[in-house]
C-alpha positions as a Markdown table, in Angstrom:
| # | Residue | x | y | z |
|---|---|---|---|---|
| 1 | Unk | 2.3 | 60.6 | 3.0 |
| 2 | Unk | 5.6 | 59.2 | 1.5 |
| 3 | Unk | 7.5 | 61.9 | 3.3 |
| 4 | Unk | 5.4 | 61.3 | 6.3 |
| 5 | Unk | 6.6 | 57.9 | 6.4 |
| 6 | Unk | 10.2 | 58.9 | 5.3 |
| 7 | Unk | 10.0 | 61.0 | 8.8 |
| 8 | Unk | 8.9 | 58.4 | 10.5 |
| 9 | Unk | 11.9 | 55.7 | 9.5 |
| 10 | Unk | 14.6 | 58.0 | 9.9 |
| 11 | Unk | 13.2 | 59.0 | 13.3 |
| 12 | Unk | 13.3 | 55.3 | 14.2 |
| 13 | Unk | 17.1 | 55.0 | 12.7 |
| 14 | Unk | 18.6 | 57.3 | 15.3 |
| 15 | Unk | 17.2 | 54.9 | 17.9 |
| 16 | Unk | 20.6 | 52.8 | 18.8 |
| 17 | Unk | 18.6 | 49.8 | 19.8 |
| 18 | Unk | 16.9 | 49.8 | 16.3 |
| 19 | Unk | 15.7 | 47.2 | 14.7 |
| 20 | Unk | 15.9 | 46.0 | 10.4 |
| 21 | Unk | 13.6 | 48.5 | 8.7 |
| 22 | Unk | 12.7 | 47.8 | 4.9 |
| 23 | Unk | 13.8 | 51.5 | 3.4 |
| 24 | Unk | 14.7 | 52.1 | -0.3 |
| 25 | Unk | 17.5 | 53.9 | -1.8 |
| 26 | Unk | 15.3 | 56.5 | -3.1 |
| 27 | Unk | 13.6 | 56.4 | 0.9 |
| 28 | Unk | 17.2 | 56.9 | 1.9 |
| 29 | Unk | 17.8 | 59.8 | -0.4 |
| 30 | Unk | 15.0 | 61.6 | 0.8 |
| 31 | Unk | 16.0 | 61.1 | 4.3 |
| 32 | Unk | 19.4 | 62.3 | 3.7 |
| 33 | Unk | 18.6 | 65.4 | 1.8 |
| 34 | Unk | 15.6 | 66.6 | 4.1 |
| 35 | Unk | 16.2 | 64.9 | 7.6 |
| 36 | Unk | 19.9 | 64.9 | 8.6 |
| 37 | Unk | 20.1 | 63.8 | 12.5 |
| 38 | Unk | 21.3 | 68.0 | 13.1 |
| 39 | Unk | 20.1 | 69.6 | 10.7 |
| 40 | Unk | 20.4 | 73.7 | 11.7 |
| 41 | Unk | 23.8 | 72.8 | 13.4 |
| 42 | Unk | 25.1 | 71.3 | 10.0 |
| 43 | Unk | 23.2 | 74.1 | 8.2 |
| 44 | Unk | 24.7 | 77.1 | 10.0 |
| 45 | Unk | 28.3 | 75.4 | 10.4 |
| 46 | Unk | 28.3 | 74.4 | 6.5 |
| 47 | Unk | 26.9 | 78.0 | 5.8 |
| 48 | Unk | 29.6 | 79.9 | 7.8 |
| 49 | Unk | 32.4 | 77.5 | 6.3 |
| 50 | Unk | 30.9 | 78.4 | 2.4 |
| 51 | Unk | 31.4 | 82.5 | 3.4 |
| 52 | Unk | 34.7 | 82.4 | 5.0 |
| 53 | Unk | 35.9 | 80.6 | 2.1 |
| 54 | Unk | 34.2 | 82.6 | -0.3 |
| 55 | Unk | 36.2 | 85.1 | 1.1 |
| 56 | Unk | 39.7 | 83.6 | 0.6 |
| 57 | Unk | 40.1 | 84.9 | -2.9 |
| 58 | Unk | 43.2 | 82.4 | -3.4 |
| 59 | Unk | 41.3 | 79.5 | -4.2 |
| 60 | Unk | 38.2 | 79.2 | -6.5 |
| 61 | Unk | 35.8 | 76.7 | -5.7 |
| 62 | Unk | 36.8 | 73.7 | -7.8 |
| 63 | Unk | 40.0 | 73.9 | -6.1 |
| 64 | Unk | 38.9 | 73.2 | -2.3 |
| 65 | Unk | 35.9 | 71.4 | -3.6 |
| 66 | Unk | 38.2 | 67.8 | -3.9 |
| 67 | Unk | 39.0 | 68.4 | 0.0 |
| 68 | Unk | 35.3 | 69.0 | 1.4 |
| 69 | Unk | 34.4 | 65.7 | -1.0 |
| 70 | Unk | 37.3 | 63.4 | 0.4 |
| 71 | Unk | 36.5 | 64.7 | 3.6 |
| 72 | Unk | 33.0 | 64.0 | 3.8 |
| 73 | Unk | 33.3 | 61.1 | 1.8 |
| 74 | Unk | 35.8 | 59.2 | 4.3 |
| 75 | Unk | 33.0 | 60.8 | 7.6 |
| 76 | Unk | 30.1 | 59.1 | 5.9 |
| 77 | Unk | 32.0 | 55.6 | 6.8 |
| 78 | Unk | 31.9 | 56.4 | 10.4 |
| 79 | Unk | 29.3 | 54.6 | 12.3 |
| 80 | Unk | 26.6 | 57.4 | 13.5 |
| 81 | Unk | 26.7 | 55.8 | 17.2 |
| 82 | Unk | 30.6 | 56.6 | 17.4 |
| 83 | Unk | 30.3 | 59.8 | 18.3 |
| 84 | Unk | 27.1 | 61.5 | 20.5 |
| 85 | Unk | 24.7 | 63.9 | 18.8 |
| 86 | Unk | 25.6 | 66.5 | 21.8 |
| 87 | Unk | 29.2 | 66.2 | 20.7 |
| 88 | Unk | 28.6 | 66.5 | 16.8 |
| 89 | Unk | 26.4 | 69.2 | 17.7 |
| 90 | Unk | 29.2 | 71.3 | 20.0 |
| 91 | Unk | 31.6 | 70.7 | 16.9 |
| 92 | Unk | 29.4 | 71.9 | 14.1 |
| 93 | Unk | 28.6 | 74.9 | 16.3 |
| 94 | Unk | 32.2 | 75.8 | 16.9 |
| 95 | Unk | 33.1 | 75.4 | 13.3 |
| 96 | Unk | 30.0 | 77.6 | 13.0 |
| 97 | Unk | 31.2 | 80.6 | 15.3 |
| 98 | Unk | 34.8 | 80.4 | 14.3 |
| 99 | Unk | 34.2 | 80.6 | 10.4 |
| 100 | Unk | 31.7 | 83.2 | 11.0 |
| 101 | Unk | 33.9 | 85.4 | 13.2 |
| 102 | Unk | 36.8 | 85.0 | 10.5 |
| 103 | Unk | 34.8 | 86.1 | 7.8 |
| 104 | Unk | 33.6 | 89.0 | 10.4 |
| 105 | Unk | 37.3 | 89.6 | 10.7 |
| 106 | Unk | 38.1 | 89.5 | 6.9 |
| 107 | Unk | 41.8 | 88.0 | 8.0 |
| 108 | Unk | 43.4 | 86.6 | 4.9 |
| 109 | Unk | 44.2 | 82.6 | 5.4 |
| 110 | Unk | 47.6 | 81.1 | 3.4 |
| 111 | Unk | 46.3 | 78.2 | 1.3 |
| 112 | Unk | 46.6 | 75.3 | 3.2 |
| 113 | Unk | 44.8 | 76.5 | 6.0 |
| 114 | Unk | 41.9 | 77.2 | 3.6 |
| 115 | Unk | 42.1 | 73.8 | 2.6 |
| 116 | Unk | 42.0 | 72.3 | 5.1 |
| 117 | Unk | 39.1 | 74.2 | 6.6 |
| 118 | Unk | 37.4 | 72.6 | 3.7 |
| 119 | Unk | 38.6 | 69.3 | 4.6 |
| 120 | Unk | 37.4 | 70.0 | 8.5 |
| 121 | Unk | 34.0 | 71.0 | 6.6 |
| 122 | Unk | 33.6 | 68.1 | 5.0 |
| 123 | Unk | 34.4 | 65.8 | 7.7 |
| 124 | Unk | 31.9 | 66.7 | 10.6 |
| 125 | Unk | 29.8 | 67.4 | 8.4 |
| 126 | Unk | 30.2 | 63.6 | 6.9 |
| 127 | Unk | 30.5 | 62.4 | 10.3 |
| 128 | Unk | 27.2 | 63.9 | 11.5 |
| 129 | Unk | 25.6 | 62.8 | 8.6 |
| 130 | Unk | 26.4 | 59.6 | 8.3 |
| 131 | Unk | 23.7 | 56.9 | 7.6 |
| 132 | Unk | 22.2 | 54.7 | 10.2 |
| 133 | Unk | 20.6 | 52.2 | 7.8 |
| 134 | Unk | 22.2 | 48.3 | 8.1 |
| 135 | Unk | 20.9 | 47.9 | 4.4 |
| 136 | Unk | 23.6 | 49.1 | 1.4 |
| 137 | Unk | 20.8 | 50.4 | -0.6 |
| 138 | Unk | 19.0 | 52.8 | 1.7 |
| 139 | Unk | 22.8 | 54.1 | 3.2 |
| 140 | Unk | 23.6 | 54.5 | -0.1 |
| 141 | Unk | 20.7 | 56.5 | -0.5 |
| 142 | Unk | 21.0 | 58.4 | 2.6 |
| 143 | Unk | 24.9 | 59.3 | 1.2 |
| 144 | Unk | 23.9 | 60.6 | -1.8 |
| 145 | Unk | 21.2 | 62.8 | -0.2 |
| 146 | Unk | 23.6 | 64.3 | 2.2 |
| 147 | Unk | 26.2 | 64.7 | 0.2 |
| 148 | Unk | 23.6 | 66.9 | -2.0 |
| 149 | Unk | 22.6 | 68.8 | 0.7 |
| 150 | Unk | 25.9 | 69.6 | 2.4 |
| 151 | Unk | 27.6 | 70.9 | -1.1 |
| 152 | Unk | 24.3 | 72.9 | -1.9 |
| 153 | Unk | 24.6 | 74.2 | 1.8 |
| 154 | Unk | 28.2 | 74.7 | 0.8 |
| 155 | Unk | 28.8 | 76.2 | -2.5 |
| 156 | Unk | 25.1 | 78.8 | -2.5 |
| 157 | Unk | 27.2 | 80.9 | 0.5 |
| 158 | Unk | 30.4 | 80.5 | -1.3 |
| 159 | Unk | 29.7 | 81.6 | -5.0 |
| 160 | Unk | 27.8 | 85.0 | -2.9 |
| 161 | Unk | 30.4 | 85.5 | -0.8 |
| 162 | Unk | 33.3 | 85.5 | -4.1 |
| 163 | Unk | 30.7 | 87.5 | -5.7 |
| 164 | Unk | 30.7 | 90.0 | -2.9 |
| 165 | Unk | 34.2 | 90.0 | -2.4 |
| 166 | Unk | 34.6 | 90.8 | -5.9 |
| 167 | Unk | 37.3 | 94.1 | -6.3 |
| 168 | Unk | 34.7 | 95.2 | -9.0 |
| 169 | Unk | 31.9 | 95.1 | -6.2 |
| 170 | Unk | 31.3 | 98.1 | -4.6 |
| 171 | Unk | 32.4 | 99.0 | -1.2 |
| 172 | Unk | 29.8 | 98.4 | 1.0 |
| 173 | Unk | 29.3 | 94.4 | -0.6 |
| 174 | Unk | 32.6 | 93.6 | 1.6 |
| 175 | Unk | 30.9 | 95.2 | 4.2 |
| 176 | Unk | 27.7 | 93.2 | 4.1 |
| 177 | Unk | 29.6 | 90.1 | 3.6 |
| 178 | Unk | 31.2 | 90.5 | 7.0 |
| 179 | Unk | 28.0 | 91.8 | 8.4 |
| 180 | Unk | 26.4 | 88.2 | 7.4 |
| 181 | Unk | 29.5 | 86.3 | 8.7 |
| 182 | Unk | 29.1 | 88.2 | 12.1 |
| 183 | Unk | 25.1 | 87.2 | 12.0 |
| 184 | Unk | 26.2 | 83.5 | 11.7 |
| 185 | Unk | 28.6 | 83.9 | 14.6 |
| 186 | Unk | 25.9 | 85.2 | 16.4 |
| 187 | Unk | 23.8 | 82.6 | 15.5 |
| 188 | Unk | 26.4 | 80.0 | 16.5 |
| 189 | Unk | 26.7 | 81.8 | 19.8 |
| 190 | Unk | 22.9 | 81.4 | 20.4 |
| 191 | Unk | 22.5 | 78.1 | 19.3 |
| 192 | Unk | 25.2 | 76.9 | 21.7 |
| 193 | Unk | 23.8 | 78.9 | 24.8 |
| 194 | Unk | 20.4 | 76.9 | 24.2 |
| 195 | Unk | 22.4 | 73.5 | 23.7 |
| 196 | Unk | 24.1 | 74.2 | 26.9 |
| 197 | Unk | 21.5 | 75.7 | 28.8 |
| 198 | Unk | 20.2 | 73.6 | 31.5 |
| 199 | Unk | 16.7 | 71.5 | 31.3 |
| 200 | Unk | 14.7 | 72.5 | 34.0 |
C-alpha cells in the first residue's frame, strides 16, 4: 500500500500544473530510488556508461567516481520542467548507443575524455532525475534515492566490466564484454526507434 501511494504521488509530481502534496523524506527516497520520471532510458544509458568505463583500464573507479558525483550533484539542482522528458529521453539514449558502441569497439580513450564521460554520466542522469517536490524534505529525499540508484546502476556494470577486462581473464571475457556493450547499443537503437516512431 505505501508503495502504492508512493506511485501515485510521484505520478502526480510530473504533472507541471501540480499542486503542494504532503510527501516525506523517506516518501521521497522511495520515489527516487524506484520511480525516476525515465527510468529504462536512465537505466540503459547509466549501464552502457559503467561498461565502457569499466573498460578504460586507466582509471579505477574511485578515480572518475568524484566526476559522476559533481556532475549529478550540480543536475539534481535543475528544475525538472527545464528540459522536456522527450529531450532527456533522446539524450540518455544517445549516451546509451554511443558508450555501448565504444565498448563494442574496445577503442582506448586518453584520460580526460574518460572523465568527462563520467561527468556527462552524471549530469543527464542528475538532470533527468531531478526532484519535482516544492518541499526540502521530500526533494531531499528524492536526491538521495537517485543518487543511490544512478551509482548502483553505475558502479555493478563497471566493477564486471574491469573484472572482465582483466589481462588475467581469459580471452573470450574481453569478448563477452564487447558482446554485452554491442547488446546495449542495440538496445539503445531500439528504444529510440519506438520513441521516434510515430503514434498512430
Amino acid at each position: 500500500m505505501r508503495f502504492l501511494a508512493v506511485v501515485a504521488v510521484t505520478c502526480l509530481l510530473a504533472n507541471p500544473a501540480r499542486a503542494q502534496f504532503a510527501m516525506s523524506a523517506s516518501d521521497g527516497f522511495e520515489a527516487g530510488l524506484m520511480l525516476p520520471w525515465l527510468f529504462a532510458e536512465q537505466g540503459i544509458a547509466l549501464i552502457a556508461a559503467g561498461l565502457f568505463l569499466g573498460q578504460q583500464r586507466n582509471l579505477s573507479f574511485l578515480r572518475i567516481w568524484p566526476a559522476f558525483l559533481l556532475a549529478m550533484g550540480i543536475g539534481l539542482t535543475i528544475p525538472p520542467t527545464v528540459f522536456s522528458l522527450l529531450s532527456l529521453g533522446l539524450s540518455l539514449l544517445a549516451m546509451a548507443i554511443a558508450m555501448g558502441g565504444l565498448t563494442a569497439l574496445k577503442l582506448p580513450m586518453p584520460m580526460p575524455a574518460v572523465i568527462a564521460v563520467a561527468a556527462a554520466a552524471g549530469a543527464i542522469e542528475g538532470v533527468a532525475s531531478a526532484p519535482g517536490a516544492s518541499d526540502w524534505a521530500a526533494a531531499l529525499g528524492v536526491a538521495a534515492g537517485s543518487a543511490l540508484r544512478a551509482n548502483l546502476f553505475l558502479a555493478l556494470p563497471f566493477l564486471i566490466a574491469d573484472w572482465l577486462g582483466g589481462s588475467e581473464r581469459p580471452p573470450w571475457a574481453a569478448i563477452a564484454l564487447r558482446v554485452a556493450g554491442s547488446w546495449v547499443a542495440a538496445i539503445g537503437i531500439m528504444m529510440l526507434a519506438l520513441m521516434m516512431a510515430p503514434v498512430s
